[in-house]
C-alpha positions in Angstrom: 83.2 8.4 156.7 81.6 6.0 154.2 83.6 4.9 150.8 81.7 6.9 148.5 82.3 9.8 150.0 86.0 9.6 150.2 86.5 8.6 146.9 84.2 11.7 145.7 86.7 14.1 148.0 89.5 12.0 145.9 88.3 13.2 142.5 87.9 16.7 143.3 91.1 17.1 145.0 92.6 15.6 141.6 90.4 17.8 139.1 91.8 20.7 141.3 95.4 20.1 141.4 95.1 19.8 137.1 93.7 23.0 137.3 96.1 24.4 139.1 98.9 22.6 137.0 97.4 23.7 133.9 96.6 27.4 134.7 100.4 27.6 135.7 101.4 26.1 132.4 98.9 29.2 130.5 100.9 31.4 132.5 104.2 30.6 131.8 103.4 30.7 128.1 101.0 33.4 127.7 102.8 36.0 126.7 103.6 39.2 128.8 101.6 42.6 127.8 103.8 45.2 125.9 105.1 47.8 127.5 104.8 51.1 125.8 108.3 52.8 124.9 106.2 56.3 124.6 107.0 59.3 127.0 103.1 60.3 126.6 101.7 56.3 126.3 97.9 57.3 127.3 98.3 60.2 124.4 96.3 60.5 121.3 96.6 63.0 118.9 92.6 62.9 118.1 92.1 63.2 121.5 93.4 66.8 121.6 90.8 70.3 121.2 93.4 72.8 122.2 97.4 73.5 122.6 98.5 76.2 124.3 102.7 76.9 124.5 103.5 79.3 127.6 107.4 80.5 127.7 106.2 83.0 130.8 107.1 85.6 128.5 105.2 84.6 125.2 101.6 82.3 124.7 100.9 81.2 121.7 97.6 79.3 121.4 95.6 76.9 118.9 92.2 75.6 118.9 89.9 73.2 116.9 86.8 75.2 116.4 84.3 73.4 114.0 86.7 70.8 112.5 89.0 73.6 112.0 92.3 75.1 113.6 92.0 78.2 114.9 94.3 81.0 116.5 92.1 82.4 119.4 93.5 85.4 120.2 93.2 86.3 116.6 89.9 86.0 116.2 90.0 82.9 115.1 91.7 83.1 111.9 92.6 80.0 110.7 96.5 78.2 112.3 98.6 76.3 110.2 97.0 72.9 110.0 100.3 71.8 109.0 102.3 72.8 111.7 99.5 71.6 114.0 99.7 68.0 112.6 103.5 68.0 112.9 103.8 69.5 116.5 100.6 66.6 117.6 102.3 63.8 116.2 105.8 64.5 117.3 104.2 65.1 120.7 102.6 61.2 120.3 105.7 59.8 119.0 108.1 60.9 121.7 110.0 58.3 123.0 110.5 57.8 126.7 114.8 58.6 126.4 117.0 58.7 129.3 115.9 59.6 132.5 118.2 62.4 133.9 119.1 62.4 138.1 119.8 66.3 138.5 120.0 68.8 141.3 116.9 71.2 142.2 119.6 73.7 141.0 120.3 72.0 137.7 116.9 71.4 136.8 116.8 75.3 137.0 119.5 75.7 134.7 118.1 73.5 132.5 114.8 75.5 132.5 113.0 72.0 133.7 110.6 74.4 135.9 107.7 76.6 135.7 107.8 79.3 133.0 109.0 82.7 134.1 108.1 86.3 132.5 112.2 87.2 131.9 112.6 83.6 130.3 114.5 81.9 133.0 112.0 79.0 133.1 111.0 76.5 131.0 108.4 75.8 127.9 105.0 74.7 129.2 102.9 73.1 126.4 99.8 71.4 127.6 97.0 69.7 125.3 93.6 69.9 126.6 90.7 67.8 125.2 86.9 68.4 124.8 86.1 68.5 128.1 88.9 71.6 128.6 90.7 69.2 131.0 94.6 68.4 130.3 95.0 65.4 128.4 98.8 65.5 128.3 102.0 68.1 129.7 105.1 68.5 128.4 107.8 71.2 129.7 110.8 71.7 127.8 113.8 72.4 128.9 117.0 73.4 127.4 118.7 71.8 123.8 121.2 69.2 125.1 124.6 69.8 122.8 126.5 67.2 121.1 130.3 68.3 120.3 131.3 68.0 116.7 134.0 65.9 117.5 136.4 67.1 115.2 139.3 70.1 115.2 137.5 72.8 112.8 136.7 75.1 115.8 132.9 74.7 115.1 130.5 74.2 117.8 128.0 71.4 118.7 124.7 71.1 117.1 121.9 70.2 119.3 120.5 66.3 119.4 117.8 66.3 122.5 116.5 67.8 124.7 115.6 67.9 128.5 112.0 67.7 129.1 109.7 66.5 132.2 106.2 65.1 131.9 105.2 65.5 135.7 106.0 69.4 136.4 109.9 68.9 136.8 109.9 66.4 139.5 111.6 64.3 137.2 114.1 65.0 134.1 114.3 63.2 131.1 116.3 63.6 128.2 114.6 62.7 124.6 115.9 62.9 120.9 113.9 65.1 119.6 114.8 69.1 119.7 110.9 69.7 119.5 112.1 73.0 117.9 109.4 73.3 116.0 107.0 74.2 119.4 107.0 78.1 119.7 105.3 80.6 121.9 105.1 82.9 118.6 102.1 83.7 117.6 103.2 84.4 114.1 104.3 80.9 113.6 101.6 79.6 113.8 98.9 81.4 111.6 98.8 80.7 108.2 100.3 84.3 106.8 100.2 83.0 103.2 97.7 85.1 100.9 98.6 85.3 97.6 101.3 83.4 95.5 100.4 84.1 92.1 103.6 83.5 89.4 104.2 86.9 87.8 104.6 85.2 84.2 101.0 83.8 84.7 99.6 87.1 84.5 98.3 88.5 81.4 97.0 92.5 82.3 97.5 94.1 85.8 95.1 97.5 86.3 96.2 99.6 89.0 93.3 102.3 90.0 92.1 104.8 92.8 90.6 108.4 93.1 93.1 111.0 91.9 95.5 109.4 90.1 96.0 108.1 86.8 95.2 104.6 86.2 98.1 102.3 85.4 97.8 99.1 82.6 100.2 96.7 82.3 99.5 94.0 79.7 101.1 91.1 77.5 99.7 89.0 74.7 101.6 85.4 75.3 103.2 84.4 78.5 106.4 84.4 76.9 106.6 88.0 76.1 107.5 91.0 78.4 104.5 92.5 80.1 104.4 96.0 79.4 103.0 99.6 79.8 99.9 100.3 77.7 100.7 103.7 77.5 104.5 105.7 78.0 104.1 109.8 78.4 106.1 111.5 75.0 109.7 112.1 76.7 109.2 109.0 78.9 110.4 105.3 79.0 109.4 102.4 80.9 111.5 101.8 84.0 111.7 97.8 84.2 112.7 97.4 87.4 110.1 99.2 88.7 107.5 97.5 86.4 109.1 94.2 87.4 107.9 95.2 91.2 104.6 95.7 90.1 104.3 93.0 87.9 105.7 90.1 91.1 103.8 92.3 94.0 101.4 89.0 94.6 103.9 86.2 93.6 104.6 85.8 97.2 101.6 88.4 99.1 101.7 87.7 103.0 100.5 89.3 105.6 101.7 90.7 109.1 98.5 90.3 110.9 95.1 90.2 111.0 93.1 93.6 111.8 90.2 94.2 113.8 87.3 92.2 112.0 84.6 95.5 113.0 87.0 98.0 111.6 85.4 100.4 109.2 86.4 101.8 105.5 87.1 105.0 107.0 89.1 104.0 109.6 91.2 101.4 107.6 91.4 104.0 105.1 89.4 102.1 101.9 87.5 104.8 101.3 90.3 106.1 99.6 91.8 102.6 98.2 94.1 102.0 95.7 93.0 99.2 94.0 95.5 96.4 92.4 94.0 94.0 89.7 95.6 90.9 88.0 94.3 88.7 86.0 95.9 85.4 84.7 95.8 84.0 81.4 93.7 81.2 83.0 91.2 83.6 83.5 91.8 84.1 87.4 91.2 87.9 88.8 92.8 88.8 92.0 91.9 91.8 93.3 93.8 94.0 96.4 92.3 97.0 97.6 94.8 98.8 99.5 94.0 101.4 102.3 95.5 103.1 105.0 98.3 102.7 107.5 97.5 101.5 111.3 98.3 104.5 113.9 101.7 104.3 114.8 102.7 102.0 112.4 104.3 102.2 108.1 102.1 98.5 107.3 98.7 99.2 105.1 95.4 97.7 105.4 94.4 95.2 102.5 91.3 93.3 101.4 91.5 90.4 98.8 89.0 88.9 96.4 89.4 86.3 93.9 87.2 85.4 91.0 86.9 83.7 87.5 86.4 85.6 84.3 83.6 83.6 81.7 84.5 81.3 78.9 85.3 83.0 76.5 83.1 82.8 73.1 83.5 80.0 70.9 85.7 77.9 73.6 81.9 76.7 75.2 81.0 74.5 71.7 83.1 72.1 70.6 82.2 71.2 66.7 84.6 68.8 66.4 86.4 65.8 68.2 90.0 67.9 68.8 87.8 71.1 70.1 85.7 68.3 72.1 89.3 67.3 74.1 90.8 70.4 74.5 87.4 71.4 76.0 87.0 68.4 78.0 90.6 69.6 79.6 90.3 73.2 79.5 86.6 72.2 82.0 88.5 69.9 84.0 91.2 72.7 84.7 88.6 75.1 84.9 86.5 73.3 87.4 90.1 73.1 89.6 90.3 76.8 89.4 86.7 77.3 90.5 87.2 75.1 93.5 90.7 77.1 94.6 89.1 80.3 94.0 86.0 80.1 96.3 88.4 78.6 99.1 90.0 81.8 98.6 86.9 83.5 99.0 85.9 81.9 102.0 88.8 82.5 103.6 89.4 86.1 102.7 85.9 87.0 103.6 85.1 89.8 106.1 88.6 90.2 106.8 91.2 92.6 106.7 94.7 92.3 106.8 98.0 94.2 107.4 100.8 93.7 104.8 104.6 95.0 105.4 104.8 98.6 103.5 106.7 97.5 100.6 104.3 94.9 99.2 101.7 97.4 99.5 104.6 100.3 97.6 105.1 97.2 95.1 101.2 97.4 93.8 100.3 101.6 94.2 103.1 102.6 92.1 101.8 105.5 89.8 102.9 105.9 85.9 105.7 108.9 86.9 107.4 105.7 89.0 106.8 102.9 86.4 108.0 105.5 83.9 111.7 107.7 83.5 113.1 110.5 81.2 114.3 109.0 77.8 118.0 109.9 77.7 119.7 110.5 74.3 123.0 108.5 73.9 125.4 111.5 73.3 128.9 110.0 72.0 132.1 111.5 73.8 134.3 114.6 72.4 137.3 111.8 71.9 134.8 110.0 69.5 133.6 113.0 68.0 130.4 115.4 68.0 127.4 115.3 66.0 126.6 118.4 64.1 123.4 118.9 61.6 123.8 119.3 58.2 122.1 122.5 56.9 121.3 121.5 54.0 120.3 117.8 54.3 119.6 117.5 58.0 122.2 114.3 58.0 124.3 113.9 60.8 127.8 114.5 60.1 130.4 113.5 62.5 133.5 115.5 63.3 136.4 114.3 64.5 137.7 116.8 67.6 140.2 118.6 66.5 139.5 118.7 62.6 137.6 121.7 61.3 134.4 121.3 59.7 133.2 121.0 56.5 132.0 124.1 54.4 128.4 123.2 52.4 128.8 123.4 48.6 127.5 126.9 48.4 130.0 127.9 50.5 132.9 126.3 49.0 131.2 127.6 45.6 131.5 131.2 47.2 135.4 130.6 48.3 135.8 129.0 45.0 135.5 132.6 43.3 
């Protein structure tokens, strides 16, 4: 081999050797990828179309429809976005806990298994994504307990919970109860209607074919809000006006009816109809119908609107009117925007309210209204006689005889 040649295969074994030496420097003090602490670590919560919670003997499903949260099986009426959000991020946040080594027959007592109709299995929630494929699984198991630790008596209080990520095969126990994951349809639509304060309201009109209307009015929030109109013998009865007066200061609904059902059917074609309106100028009206077969809840429909400016608020003339104005629009325009959400979301629906609300806003003037009752003093205080003469009031004390008029006495006299 000639010289220049060995000296060439010198270099290169030397340039490869520095390599080496310096790639297993990088190594050593490059530093090592993160591991995720997260039970779900591939899991995004923007990732996720659908969530479905299967007990076996309960489902309870949501789904993002348009940007929005729906509830499927109720024709997609609109979920609590709230509750959505929480039950997402809790999902994403989980951390991986304690890994649990159980028996196949512990695992069953700790409902880490497929969900069962009679509720001996566990919670299944799955996520699904756009594609309606699975993007994460979760079943929970049971609460674990933690003892109080002290000698009241009292009972644990629940600090974790068993859960498995890969259909049971493995157990682990995390911090969080995830108590806030039901198969209850009712907790997660938004049952919220109305929640209007009953000071805020200035007139409430109650109306419907065959009975008298009902007003209710005040003139300042401050004052009582009373009956426009009492029956001679008859008194307002406050409790019963207090009903009427708070019927949609906290207005929620059972359920959702059949969107296609007719007036008939629902019973509106014989609606009583509730009307409030605020001193802010808000109008909420309820038309109440019928009862579903088989059942004491009534039918509503809701609509909210805005009453005009009133005259001589829409000019200012001077710089004081000119602010007032500038907040009364600014409140106004606030008002406008909560009342046509309102709208949108009570359109073309009809909903079923628990039997009392409904009693709270059909009440008729004979219920708003009771028999005046004279105070009549006790014999041991005495009776009350007329005077003939005078028409005064005279009281006697029980016991005493009464006193002759002056004619009489006159008579006596001779």
């Amino acid at each position: 081999m000639k010289g220049k040649n060995v000296i060439a295969l010198v270099i290169a074994a030397a340039v490869l050797v520095a390599a080496a030496v310096f790639s297993s420097r990088n190594d050593r003090t490059r530093p090592a990828r993160p591991v995720s602490d997260k039970l779900l670590p591939d899991f995004s919560v923007n990732s996720v179309e659908k969530l479905v919670v299967n007990s076996g003997a309960n489902t309870a499903a949501v789904a993002k429809v348009g940007g929005t949260w729906v509830m499927p099986a109720k024709q997609n009426y609109p979920a609590r976005f709230d509750k959505v959000r929480e039950v997402l991020l809790a999902m994403s946040e989980l951390k991986k806990g304690q890994p649990v080594r159980v028996s196949d027959e512990r695992k069953k007592s700790l409902k880490i298994c497929t969900p069962a109709p009679d509720g001996s299995g566990g919670t299944l929630v799955t996520m699904y994504g756009a594609n309606g494929r699975p993007v994460a699984e979760l079943i929970l198991g049971e609460m674990r307990e933690r003892r109080s630790g002290d000698d009241t008596g009292m009972g644990g209080y629940p600090d974790g919970r068993f859960v498995s990520t890969d259909g049971g095969s493995t157990v682990v126990l995390v911090a969080n109860t995830l108590n806030d994951i039901s198969d209850s349809e009712s907790a997660w639509i938004d049952a919220d209607l109305l929640n209007v304060s009953g000071s805020d309201i200035r007139e409430i009109r109650v109306s419907g074919d065959g009975r008298e209307d009902v007003i209710l009015s005040r003139s300042d929030p401050s004052d009582r809000i009373a009956l426009a109109s009492v029956p001679e013998g008859r008194e307002q009865n406050d409790s019963n006006v207090y009903s009427v007066e708070s019927a949609i200061s906290y207005l929620r609904m059972n359920d959702v009816a059949d969107r296609e059902i007719s007036d008939e059917a629902a019973g509106f074609d014989k609606a009583v109809t509730y009307r409030a309106e605020t001193f802010k100028g808000e109008v909420y009206t309820v038309k109440i119908g019928g009862s579903p077969e088989g059942s004491d809840e009534r039918y509503v429909r809701l609509m909210a609107e805005m009453l005009p400016v009133p005259d001589g608020q829409s000019d200012p003339t001077n710089d004081a009117q000119r602010v007032e104005f500038e907040k009364n629009e600014k409140e106004r325009k606030e008002l406008a925007g909560k009342i046509s959400d309102l709208n949108a979301r009570f359109s073309g629906w009809t909903y079923k309210i628990a039997s009392y609300n409904a009693g709270s806003m059909t009440k008729t003037l004979e219920e708003l209204t009771k028999e005046t009752r004279a105070d009549e003093p006790s014999a041991s205080n005495g009776e009350v006689k007329e005077d003939a003469q005078g028409g005064e009031d005279i009281a006697v004390t029980a016991g005493e005889p009464a006193p002759e008029d002056d004619a009489a006495a006159g008579e006596n006299a001779e």
